[in-house]
N, C-alpha and C positions, 0 to 999 in steps of 0.2 A: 266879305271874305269868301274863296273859293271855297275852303274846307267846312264840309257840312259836320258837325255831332250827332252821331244816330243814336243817343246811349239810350234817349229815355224809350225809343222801339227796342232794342235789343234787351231790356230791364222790364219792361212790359212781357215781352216773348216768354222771358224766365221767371215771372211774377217775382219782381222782386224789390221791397222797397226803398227807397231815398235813404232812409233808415238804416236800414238792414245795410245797402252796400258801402253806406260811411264805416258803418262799424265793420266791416269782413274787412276792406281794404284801408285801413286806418288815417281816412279822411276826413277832416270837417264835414258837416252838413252843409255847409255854407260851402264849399269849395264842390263838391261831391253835384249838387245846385246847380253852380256857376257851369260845370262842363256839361251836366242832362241840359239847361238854356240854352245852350251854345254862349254863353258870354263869356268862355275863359279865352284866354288868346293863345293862353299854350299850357301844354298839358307833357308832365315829364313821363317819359320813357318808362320808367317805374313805376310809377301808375298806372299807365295802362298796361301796361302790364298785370298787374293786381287785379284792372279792374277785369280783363280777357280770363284770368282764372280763374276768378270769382263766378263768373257770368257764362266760363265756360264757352269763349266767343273768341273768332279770329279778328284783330285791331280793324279790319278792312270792314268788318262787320257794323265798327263804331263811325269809322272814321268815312269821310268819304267825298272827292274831289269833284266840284261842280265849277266849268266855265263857266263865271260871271259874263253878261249878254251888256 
């Protein structure tokens, strides 16, 4: 996949943990997981949302587009 997940640097930056950001942005641990791996395949609007306020981060921050070679 093109689209890299930067959450778990941008969650490190603001010391903040797996934990903690399930519970601020009212996510499963297990979903919250899935997008710091990169294993989600899509991530709503709403969310990140949540998660850029919580974290105090602009989406580009998390999110971030790599040509595949």
């Amino acid at each position: 996949m093109s689209i890299i997940i930067n959450l778990d640097v941008v969650m490190a930056k603001r010391k903040i943990s797996l934990n903690e950001l399930s519970e601020k942005i009212n996510l499963t641990l297990s979903n919250v997981s899935n997008l710091k791996t990169g294993k989600a395949k899509a991530i709503r609007l709403s969310t990140l949302d949540s998660i850029c306020k919580v974290l105090e981060c602009q989406p580009g921050d998390i999110l971030e587009f790599r040509e595949q070679q």
